[in-house]
C-alpha positions as CSV (number, residue, x, y, z in Angstrom):
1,X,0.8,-3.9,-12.1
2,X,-2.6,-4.4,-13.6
3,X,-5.6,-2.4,-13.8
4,X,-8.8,-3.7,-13.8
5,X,-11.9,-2.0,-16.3
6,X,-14.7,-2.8,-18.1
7,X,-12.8,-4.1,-21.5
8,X,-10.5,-6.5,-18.8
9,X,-7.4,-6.2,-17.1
10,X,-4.7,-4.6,-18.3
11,X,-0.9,-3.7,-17.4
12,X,0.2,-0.4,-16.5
13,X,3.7,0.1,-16.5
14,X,5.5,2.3,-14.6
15,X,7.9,4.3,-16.6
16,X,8.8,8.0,-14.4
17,X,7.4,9.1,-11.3
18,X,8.5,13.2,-10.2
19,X,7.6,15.6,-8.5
20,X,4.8,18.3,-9.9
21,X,4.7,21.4,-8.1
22,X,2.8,19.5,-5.1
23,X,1.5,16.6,-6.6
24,X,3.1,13.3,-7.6
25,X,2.9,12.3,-11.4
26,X,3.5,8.4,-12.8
27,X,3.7,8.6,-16.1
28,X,3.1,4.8,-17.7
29,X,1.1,3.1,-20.3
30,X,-1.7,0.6,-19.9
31,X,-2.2,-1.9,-22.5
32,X,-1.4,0.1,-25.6
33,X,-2.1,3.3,-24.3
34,X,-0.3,6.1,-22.5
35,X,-1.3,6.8,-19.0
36,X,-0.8,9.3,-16.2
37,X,-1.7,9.0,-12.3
38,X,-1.4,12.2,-10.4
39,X,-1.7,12.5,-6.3
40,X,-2.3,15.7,-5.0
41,X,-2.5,16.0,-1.2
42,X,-6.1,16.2,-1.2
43,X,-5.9,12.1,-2.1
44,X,-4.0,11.6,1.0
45,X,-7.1,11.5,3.6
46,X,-8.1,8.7,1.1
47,X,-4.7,7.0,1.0
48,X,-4.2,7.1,4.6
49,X,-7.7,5.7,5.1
50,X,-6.7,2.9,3.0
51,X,-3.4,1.9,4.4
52,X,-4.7,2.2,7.5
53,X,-6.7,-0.5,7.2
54,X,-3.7,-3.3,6.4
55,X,-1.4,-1.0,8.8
56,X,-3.8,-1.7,12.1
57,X,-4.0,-5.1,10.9
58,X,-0.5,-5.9,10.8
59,X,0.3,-3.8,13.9
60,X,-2.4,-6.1,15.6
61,X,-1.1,-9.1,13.8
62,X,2.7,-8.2,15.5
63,X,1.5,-7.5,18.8
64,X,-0.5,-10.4,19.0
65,X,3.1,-12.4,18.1
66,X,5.0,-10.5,20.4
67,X,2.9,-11.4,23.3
68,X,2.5,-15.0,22.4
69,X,6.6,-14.6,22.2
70,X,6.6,-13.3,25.7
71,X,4.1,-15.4,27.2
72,X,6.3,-18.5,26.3
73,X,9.3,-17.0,27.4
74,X,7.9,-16.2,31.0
75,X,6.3,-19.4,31.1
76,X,9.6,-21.2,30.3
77,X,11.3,-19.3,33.3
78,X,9.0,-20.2,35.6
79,X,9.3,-23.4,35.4
């Protein structure tokens, strides 16, 4: 994984995740430093809201397939 900031991009890497009384906790390091990312259920409106985004895309995206899939199949039977 990297991390973008203002000095550039940097690594993070993973090295525990667990479980904190009801928050998540990865514990890593970035670049040379030690580093800690903590979720807490109040992130998880803004989580949601961004998965959601490639989720209705890719659920579009299948249907869209599926159909198409469909649509050739009936149009081969009825010939």
């Amino acid at each position: 994984m990297k991390v973008s900031s203002p000095i550039g991009e940097l690594p993070f890497e993973p090295r525990t995740i667990r479980l904190r009384g009801n928050s998540i906790q990865l514990d890593g390091a970035m670049g040379a430093w030690p580093a800690q990312v903590t979720i807490t259920p109040s992130d998880l409106p803004a989580l949601a809201r961004v998965a959601a985004r490639p989720a209705l895309v890719g659920a579009v995206g299948l249907t869209t397939v599926l159909g198409l899939i469909r649509l050739t199949r009936s149009s081969r039977h009825h010939q």
